[in-house]
N, C-alpha and C positions, 0 to 999 in steps of 0.2 A: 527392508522388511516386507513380507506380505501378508495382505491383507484380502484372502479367498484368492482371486484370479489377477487381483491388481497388486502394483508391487510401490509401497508405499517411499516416501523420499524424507529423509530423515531434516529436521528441521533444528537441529541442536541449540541455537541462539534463543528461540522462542520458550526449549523444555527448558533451555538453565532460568530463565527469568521466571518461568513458573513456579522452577525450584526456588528459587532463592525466597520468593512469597510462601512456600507452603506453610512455614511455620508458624504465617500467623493467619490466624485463623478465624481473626474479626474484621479480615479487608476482604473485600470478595475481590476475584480477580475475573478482570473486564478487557476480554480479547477481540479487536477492532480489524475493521478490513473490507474489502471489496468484496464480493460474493465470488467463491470458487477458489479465493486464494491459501485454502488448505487448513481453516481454522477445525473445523468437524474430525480431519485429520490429524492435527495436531493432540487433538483432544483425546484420539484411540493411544495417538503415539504417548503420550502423558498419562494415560491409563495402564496402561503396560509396563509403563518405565516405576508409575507405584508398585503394581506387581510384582515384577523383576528383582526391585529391592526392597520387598517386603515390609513395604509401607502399609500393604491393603493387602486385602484378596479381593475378590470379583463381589462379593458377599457385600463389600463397605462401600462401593461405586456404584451410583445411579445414574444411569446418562440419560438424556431427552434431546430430541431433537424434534423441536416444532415444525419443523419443513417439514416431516414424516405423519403425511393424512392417516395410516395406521395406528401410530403411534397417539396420535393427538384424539383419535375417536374411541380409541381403548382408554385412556383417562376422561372421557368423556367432554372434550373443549369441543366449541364449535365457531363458527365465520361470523361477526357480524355485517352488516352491508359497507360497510368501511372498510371488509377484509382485518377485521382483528380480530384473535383468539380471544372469548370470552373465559368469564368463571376461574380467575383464578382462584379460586378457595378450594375448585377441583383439582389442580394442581397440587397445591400447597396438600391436599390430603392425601393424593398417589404418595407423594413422595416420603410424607412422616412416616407414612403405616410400612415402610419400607426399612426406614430406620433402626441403623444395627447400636442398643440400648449397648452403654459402656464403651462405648468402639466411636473412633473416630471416623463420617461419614463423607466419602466426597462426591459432591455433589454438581450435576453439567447440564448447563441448559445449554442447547443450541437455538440461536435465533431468540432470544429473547425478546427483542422489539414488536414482535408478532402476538405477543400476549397483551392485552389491552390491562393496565394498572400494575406491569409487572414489577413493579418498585416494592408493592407490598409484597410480592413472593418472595425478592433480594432481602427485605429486610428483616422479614418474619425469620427466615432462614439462616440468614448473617446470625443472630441474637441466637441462635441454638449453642450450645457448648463444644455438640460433639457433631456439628457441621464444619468441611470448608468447601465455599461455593464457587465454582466455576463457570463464568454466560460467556456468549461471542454474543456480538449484535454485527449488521452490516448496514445498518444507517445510523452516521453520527446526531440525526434529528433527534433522537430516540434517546442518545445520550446527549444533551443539549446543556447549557451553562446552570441549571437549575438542577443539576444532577447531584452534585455535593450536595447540596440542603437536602435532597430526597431520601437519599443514603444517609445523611448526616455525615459526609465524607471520609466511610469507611469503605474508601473503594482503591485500586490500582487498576491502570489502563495498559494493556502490552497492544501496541501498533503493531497489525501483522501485512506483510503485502505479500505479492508473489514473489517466485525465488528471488533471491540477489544476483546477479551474474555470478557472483562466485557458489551460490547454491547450483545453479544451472550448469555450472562448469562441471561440479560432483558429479550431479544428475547425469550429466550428458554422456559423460565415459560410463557410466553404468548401463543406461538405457543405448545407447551408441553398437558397443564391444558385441551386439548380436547381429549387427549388419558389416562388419571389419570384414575387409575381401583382401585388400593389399597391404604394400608396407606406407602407402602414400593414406591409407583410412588410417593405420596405426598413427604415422606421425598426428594426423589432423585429430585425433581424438585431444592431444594433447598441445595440438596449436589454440592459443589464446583469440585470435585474430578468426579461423573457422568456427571454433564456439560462441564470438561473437556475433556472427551472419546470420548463426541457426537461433540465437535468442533474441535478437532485434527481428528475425521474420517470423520463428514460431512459436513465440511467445514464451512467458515465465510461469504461467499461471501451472501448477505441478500437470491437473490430468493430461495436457498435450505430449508431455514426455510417456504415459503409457497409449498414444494414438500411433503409435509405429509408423513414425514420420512420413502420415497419411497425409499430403498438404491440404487437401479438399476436407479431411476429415478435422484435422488442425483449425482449418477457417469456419468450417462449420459448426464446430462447438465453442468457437468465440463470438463467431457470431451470433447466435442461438441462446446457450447457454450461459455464456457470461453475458455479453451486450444486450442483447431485446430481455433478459430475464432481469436484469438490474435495472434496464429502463423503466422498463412494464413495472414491475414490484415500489422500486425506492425512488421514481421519479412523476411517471403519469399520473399512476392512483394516488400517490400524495398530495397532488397537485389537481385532480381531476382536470390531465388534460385532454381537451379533444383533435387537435392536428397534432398529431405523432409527425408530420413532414417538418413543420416547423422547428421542433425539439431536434430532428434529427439534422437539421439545417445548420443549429449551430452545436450541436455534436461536433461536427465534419471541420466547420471551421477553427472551433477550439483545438481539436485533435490535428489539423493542420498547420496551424500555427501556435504549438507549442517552443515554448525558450521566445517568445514573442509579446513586448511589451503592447498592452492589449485593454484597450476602455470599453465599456458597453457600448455605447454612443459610437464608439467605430463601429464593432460589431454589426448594429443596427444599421449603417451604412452600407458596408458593404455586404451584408445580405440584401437590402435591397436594391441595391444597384444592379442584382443578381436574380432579380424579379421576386424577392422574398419580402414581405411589408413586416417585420417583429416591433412591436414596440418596445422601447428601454425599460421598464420594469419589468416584462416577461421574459427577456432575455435574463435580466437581473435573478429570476425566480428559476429559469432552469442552471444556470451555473451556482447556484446555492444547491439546488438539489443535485448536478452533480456531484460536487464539491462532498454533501454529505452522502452519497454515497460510495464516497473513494472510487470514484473513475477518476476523477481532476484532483488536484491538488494545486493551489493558488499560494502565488508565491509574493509575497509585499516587495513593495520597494522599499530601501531605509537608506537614510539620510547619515551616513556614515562621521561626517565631521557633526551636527549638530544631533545624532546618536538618539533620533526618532523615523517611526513609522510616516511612510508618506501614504496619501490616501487614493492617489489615481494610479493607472495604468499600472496594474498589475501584472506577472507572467503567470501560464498556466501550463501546469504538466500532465502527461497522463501517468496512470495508473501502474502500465506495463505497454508498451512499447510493442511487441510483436500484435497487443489487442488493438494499436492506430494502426497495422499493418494490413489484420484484416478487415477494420473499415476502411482504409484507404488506399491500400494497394502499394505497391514496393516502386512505381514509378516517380522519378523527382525524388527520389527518398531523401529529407533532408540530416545529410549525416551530421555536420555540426553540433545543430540542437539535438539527435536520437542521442550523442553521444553526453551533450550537457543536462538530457531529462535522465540515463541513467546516474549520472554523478547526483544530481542531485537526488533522485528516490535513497542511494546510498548514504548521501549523508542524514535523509531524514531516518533509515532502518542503524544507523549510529546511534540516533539518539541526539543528534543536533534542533535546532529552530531555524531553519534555514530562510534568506531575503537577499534578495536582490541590491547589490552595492551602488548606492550614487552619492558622488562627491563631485563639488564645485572650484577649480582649482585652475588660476590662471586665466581667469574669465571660460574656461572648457569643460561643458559636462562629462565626467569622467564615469565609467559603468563599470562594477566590479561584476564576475558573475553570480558568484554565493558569497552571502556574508554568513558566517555559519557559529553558533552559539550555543555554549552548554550550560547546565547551571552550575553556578561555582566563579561566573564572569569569564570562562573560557571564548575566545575569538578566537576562528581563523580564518583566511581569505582565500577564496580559489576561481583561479582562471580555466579553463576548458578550453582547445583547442584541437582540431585534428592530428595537424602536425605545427612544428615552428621551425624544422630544421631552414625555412627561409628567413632568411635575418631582417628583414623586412616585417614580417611576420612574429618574429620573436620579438623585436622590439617593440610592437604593438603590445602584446599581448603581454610583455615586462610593466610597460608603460602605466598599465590601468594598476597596477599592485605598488607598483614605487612612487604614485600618485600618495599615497596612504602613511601618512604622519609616524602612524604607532607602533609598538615592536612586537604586535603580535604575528605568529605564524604566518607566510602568506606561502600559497602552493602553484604551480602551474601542471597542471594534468594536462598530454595529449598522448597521443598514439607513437610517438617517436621511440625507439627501444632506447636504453640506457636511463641515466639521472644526472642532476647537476643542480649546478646554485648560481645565481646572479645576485650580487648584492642582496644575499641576505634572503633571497626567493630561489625554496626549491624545487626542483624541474622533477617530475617522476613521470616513467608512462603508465600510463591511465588503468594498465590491465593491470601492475603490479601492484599498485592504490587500491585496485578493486579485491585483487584477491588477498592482499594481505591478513595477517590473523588481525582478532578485533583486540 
């Protein structure tokens, strides 16, 4: 689809969940996510799609986007020294006197977190008849555990990230098929293994795919645009910090050592053994504000036979994978873990709870690598590996899943073509997992 000069990437997983809520019309719908990962767009693409079928005209849709200093000075909001939009009761009035009287109204904020008390605009709003309201927010702080009582728990949450390899995969033959010179760019349009090279270096986040596989220009808007702007916004100023070297200190190390069982208390180590002094509660404070603003993702460890959360040494993932490339460069690239942070972003854009498997068994701590959980009491188990065609290697990586008592699912993903079963554990390669339908 285009939208003016750019050409948008259709995100179908996100409009059906937004379909399936529209009907009700007393839960607002609350779209989460990393800043740049396509929620604004999703939002044009869901505006169209009411159109298209004659849900609305343009006449019933109100959109706002608080990022937009135009927009926010023509409803009259302004900055307080805290960087939050004031007045909302100025809001809340653009928007009624807007309202199509008999008709059903849809209504879109962008960025909500940025409006200071914006709970009263969600619920003044909600309570209308002939409203259904639509927010993104990109800091989970904003939605925080006190968010159901605020709303009175008329809310639904859709987790949005950047593409999924298999979105990227779509993308890529689209955006790709205007650079095709040989028969050798035909086949790789539609090799698994090339599209995976170009999404673990330049990134999933949609605009890279209209940066006309600039690589400078690629690094440049991750770095810029996503990184220091998510820094700067949902980390420093929430935290008023003053050494920006030290936050980006253990940035580096987190995003280095992802799929990596991981304590503050080391961290603090070995940053300073590296000449960097953090102390453990501020380390504690920027991985929380990562965390809430979806660059990280922290993964528990769980206690698989006594079927509890353990409290230390957690993993941590990132966001998207081509954005640790361009803070970290493609040298030593470690393909293992690149390959077990995309499985697991996957199972959590499923709809899983995903944690880190440990069981104690034979006196030998044993490590599954997702324990993966849906509600309804669904378990499944999955291993990641590059390849296991060495039998040395398969038996490893069999070993950590036949450790495991109970008859739920267990999986082994790697890169190896074909599929298979071992006792009862089946083998699949990782692309066909990936792209599979949902």
């Amino acid at each position: 689809m285009q939208n003016g000069t750019e050409t948008l990437i259709g995100r179908p997983q996100y409009i059906e969940q937004l379909k399936k809520w529209q009907s009700q019309t007393d839960l607002i719908k609350i779209v989460t996510g990393v800043r740049r990962c396509g929620k604004s767009k999703l939002f044009y693409l869901y505006q169209q799609d009411l159109i298209v079928h004659k849900v609305a005209d343009d006449r019933q849709i109100i959109n706002i986007n608080l990022e937009d200093l135009m927009q926010t000075q023509k409803i009259g909001l302004e900055y307080d020294k805290e960087n939050f939009l004031t007045d909302y009761n100025k809001l809340l009035d653009y928007i009624v006197k807007r309202l199509k009287p008999q008709k059903m109204n849809y209504v879109f904020i962008d960025e909500i977190q940025l409006l200071r008390d914006w709970q009263r605009v969600a619920n003044t709003l909600r309570l209308q008849n002939n409203v259904d309201l639509y927010l993104t927010g990109s800091n989970a702080y904003m939605f925080s555990s006190d968010l159901a009582n605020q709303l009175g728990g008329r809310y639904v949450e859709i987790k949005m990230q950047p593409l999924s390899f298999k979105e990227y995969r779509g993308a890529y033959s689209q955006f790709a098929q205007f650079w095709v010179k040989t028969q050798k760019d035909i086949t790789d349009l539609h090799n698994p293994i090339v599209v995976y090279s170009h999404y673990i270096k330049d990134s999933g986040f949609p605009q890279t795919l209209n940066l006309l596989y600039d690589k400078q220009l690629i690094s440049d808007y991750l770095l810029d645009t996503v990184y220091l702007n998510t820094i700067q916004k949902d980390v420093v100023k929430r935290f008023n910090i003053a050494d920006t070297n030290k936050l980006d200190a253990v940035v580096k190390y987190l995003f280095d050592n992802i799929g990596c069982e991981t304590s503050v208390r080391n961290i603090a180590k070995c940053l300073e053994a590296s000449g960097r002094k953090i102390s453990v509660p501020t380390i504690d404070t920027y991985i929380q504000g990562l965390v809430d603003s979806f660059l990280l993702y922290k993964c528990e460890r769980y206690d698989i036979k006594g079927k509890q959360y353990l409290d230390s040494n957690a993993k941590y993932y990132v966001a998207d994978i081509g954005l640790r490339t361009a803070l970290l460069g493609i040298k030593d690239m470690d393909a293992g873990h690149i390959l077990e942070n995309i499985v697991y972003l996957e199972l959590i854009r499923r709809g899983y709870e995903v944690s880190v498997g440990k069981l104690v068994k034979g006196g030998k701590n044993i490590e599954v690598d997702f324990v993966a959980k849906k509600s309804g009491g669904l378990v499944e188990y999955y291993q990641v590996a590059l390849n296991v065609l060495d039998q040395q290697i398969l038996q490893r990586e069999l070993a950590s899943l036949e450790a495991i008592d109970d008859n739920y699912p267990k999986f082994l993903l790697s890169m190896d073509y074909g599929s298979g079963e071992n006792n009862g554990i089946k083998r699949l390669n990782v692309f066909d997992w990936l792209l599979q339908e949902d």
